[in-house]
N, C-alpha and C positions, 0 to 999 in steps of 0.2 A: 665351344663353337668357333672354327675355321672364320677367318676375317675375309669377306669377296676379294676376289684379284682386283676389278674395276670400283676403289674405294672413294664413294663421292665425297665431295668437298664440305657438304653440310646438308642438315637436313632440317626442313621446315614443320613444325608440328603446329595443327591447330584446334583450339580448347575451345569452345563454343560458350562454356558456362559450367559452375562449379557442381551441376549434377542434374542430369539427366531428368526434363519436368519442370525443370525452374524455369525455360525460357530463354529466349535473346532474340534480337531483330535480325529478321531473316540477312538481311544485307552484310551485317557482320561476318556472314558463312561466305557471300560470294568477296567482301575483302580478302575473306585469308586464304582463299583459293586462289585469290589472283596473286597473292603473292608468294605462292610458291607451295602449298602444303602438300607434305608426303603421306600424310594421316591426319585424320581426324581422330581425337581420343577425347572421351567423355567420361567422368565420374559418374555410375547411377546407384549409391549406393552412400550410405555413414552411418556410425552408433552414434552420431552428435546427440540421436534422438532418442536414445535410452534403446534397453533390451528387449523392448515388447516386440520388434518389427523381426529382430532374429527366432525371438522365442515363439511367436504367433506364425511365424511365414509369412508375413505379410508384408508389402509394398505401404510406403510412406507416401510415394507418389501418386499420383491420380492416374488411370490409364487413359485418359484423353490428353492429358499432357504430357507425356512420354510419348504417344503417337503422332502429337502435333510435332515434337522436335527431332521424332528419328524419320517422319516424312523428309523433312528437310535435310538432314543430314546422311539418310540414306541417298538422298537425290544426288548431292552434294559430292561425296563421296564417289555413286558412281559414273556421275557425267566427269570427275576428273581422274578417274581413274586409279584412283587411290584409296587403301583401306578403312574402315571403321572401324574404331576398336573400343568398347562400353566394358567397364568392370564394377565390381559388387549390384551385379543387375538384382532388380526386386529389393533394392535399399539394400539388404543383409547380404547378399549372395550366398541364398538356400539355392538347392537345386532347383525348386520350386519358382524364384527368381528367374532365376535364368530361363525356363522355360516359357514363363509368364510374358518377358522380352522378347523373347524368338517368337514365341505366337505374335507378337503386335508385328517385328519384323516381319513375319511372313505374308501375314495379311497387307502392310504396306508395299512389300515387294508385289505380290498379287495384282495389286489393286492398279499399280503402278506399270506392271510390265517390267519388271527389272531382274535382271538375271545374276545374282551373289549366292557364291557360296557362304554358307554362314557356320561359323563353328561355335560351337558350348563348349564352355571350359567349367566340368563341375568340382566345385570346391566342397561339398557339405562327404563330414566324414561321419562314422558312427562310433558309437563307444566303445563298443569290438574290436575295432579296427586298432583302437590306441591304447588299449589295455596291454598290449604285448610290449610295446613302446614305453607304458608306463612302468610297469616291469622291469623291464631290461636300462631305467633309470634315464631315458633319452629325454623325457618329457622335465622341464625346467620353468621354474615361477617369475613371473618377470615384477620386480617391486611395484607397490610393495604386497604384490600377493604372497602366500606361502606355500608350501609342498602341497602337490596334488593329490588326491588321493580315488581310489574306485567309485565310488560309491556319488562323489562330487560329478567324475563324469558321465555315470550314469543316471544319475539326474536331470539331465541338459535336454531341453524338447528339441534343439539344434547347437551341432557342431559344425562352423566352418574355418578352413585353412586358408590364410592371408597368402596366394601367391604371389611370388616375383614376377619379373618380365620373362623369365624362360617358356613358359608354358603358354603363352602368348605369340609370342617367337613360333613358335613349335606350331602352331594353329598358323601361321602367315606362311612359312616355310612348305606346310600342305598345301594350301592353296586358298585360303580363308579371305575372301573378301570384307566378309565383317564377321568382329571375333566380340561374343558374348560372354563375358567371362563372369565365375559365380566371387566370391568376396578375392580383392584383392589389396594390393598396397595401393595408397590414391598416387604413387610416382611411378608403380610402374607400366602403366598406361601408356604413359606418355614416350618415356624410355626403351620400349619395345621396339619401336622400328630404326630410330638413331642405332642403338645398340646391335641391331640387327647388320647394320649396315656400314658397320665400324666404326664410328662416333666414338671417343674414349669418354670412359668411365663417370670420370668426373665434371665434367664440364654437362653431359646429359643428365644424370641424377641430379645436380643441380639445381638444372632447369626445371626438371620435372616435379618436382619439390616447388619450386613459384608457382608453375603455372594449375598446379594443382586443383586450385578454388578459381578458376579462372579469373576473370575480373579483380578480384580480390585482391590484387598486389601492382593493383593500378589508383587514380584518382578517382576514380568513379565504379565502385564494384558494382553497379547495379546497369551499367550500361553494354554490359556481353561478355565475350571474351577474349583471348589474349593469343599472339599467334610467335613463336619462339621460334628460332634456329641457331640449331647447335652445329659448330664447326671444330677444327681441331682445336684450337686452345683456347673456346669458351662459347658460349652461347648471344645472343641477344636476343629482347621484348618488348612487345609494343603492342597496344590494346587494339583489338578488332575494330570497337569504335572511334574515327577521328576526332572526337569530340573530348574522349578523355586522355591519360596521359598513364606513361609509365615512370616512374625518379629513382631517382638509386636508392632514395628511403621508401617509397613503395614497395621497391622487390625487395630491397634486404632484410625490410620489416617480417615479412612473411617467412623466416626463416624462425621466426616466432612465435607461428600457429603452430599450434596442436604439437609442438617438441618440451622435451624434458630441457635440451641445453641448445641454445640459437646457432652453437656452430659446428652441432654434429649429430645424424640420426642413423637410426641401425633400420639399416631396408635384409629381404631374406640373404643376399650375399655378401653382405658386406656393411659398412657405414660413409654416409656422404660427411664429408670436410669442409667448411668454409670458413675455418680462421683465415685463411690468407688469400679470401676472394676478395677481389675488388670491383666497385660496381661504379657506372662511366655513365657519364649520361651524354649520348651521340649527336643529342637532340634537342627540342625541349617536349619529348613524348616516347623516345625509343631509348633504352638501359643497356650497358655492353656489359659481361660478367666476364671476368677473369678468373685465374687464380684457385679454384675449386680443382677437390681431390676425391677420390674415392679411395676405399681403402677395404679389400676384400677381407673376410671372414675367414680363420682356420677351420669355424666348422658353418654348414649351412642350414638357417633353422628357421621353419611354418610358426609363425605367432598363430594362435589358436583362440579362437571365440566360441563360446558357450553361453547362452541364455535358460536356465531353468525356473521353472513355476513357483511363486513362494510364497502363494493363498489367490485370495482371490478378494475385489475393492470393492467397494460402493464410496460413494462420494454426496456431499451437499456444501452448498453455497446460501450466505445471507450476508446480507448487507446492514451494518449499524450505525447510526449518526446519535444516537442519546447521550448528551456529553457526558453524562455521570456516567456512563459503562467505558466512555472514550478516556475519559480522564484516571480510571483504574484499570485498564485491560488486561494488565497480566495478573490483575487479582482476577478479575471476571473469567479469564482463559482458566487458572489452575481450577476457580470453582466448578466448571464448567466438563476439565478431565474426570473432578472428583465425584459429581454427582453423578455424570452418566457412568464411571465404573462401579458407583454403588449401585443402580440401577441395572446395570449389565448382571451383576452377582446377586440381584433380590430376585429379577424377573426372568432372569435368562439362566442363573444357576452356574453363571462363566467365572473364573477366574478371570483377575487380570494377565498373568503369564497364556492363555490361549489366544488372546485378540491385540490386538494393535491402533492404535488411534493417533493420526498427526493433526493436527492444528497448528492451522497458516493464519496469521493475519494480515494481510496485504495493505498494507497501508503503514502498519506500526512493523515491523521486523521478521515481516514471512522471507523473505530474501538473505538479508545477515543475518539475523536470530542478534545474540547476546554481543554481535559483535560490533553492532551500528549506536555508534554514541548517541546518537540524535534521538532526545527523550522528549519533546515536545508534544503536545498533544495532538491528534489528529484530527481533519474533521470529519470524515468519516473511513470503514474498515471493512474490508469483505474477508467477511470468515470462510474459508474451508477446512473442512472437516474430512480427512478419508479413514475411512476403518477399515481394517485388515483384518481377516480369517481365513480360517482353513475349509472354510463351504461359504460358497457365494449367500444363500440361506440367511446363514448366520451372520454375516457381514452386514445381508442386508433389514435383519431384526436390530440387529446394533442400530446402525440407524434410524429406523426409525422412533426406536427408545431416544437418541438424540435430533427427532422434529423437534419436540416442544422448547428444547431448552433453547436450540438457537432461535426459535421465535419470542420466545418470554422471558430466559432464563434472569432476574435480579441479583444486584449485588446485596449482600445480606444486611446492610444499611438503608435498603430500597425501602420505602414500603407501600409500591404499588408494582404491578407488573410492564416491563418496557417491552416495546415493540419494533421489533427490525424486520426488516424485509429477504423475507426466500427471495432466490431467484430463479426458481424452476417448480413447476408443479406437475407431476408430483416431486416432493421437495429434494429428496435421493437419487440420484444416479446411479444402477450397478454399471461394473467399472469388466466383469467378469477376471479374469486369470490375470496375474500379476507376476513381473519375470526380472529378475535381476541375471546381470553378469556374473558368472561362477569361473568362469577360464580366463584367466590372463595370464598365458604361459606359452613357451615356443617350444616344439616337438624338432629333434635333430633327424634329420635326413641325410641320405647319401645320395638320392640326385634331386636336383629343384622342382621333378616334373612326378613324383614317385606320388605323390596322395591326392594329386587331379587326375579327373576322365575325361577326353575331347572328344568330343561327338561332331563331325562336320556332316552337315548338307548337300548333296545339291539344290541349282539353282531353285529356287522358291516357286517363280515364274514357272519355268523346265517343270 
């Protein structure tokens, strides 16, 4: 991409909040407007929440709270004149997502009078499509997964490709007033229009990399978000609201989230550098970063997500306070797997290798397991219980074979029956379809924009 002839001196980018549904005070938006922003860019989208939202299609968020805040930030956006730009819409960024957002956009713009062009950027790929890829050996396992193989990615109820900021670019470049994009990197959001606009490399990926979780790499993550500008040799930040603060151990902390090593991450072109950033405090609430590299990729490569189906739950909840069961519990727990698996095989005719059974106990070691020294006694424990199958049916027969025992079940030194408390009636929950991550792997490409589709609008309004 050609760098503009008239290359401005810095660019103001503003993060509202670390994803799209969560919220912030509206005032925070008209702050960082007033101080200069060239975009507003939003995360709507994470796996923080496991595979069920890629695997199911389905939004994490509420649609009245994504509506509440892209009112605002569509407003926002168009009384200044300046783009919006949402990635991993619908939580996962299935196509599905993405559309899910553009209908709320459209119906705000509607509703509103507002005339944007809006572009989709679809990321969800098929299995077809990367079996040639797979083939021809492009497709790579990122640790500690292992080699790919057919059969893993035709199993996948969705496949999406994490894009860079090119294909984003590419939407703003048409003419995209606000750009929907389906799953992306949470940096390059933010990165799109600096980069656009000639911003070097490393000083924007940087930034974009903090202001990510917005608030999050302030004093107060829960008070909005963060409003950054990046110039030629570095960026600065400072939190939307007056109230909280930015520190040089705030932002440099966040170079700690969600990375394998604090001072280096692989985005699609390349990896960000910050062993020799340095971080200034201007203020006592605004942070100056120096020092940050980027450092491009010989080859340019789509990290890949995949959620497939691996049975189907049912779930129950009781609560125990009988100190004699509290004071043995991992005797009471094994008795507990062993007689509902003889039960399963007297009355159901199941082996144990067909079904699956976890047992939490929250209070004694559902969290660390074997790993939490602290062997004290509790004074009371809430059991769950989920079982796994391969027919929702039979997952939820299992279960109820294990009503009685969390209601009654004694230890064999008992010799009366204890009583704990369900806490749902009926006592089971089915859970339906259950989905683990199967893809953690990057597919090599030869242009950044070759496995998304953009779809641009006109005006909503129009």
């Amino acid at each position: 991409m050609s760098k503009p002839v008239n290359r401005p001196r810095s660019v103001g980018v503003l993060v509202p909040t670390g994803m799209l549904g969560a919220g912030f005070p509206p005032a925070t938006i008209t702050r960082g407007i007033s101080l200069g922003a060239d975009v507003i860019a939003v995360d709507g989208g994470s796996t923080d929440s496991g595979p069920y939202y890629l695997g199911a299609g389905q939004a994490k968020t509420t649609e009245a709270a994504v509506r509440r805040d892209l009112r605002l930030l569509l407003h926002a956006a168009n009384d200044a004149g300046i783009p919006l730009v949402v990635g991993s819409c619908g939580t996962s960024g299935t196509d599905a997502g993405v559309r899910w957002v553009a209908d709320i956009v459209r119906t705000v713009c509607v509703e509103a009078g507002l005339d944007v062009r809006v572009a989709q950027i679809f990321s969800e790929l098929r299995a077809e499509q990367l079996l040639p890829r797979l083939h021809e050996g492009r497709i790579h396992p990122l640790a500690p997964s292992g080699p790919l193989d057919a059969a893993t990615l035709q199993r996948c109820e969705h496949i999406v490709g994490a894009m860079g900021h090119e294909p984003i670019v590419q939407a703003l470049h048409a003419g995209a007033d606000v750009v929907l994009a389906g799953r992306a990197t949470d940096t390059a959001l933010s990165a799109a229009v600096p980069l656009m606009r000639g911003m070097p490399a490393g000083p924007t990926w940087h930034m974009a990399k903090i202001v990510e979780c917005g608030g999050q790499c302030t004093t107060n993550p829960r008070s909005g978000g963060v409003f950054a500008r990046v110039d030629e040799t570095g960026f600065t930040i400072e939190p939307l609201d007056p109230t909280a603060a930015c520190t040089p151990t705030s932002v440099a902390a966040h170079m700690l989230y969600e990375t394998a090593n604090p001072n280096t991450m692989r985005e699609p072109a390349g990896a960000i550098e910050v062993t020799d950033a340095r971080y200034i405090a201007l203020d006592d609430r605004t942070v100056r970063v120096e020092g940050s590299r980027f450092e491009p990729a010989d080859q340019h490569t789509i990290k890949l997500e995949g959620a497939a189906i691996t049975g189907y739950e049912t779930v129950s909840f009781a609560g125990i306070r009988d100190p004699r069961i509290l004071g043995s519990l991992d005797e009471w727990a094994a008795l507990l797997i062993e007689t509902l698996t003889e039960r399963v095989a007297t009355v159901l005719g199941l082996t144990a290798g067909s079904w699956d059974v976890d047992l939490r106990l929250y209070g004694h070691n559902a969290v660390l397991g074997d790993l939490d020294p602290d062997t004290a006694t509790p004074r009371e424990v809430g059991v769950m219980l989920l079982v796994s199958a391969r027919e929702q049916q039979i997952a939820t027969a299992i279960s109820k074979l294990a009503n009685p025992l969390l209601l009654h079940l004694p230890l064999p030194s008992m010799h009366y029956l204890p009583s704990f408390a369900l806490a749902t009636s009926p006592a089971h929950t089915d859970r339906g379809a259950a989905y683990e991550f199967v893809l953690n792997h990057v597919v090599d490409v030869d242009s950044p924009t070759e496995l998304f589709r953009t779809h641009l609008t006109e005006p909503a309004h129009a």
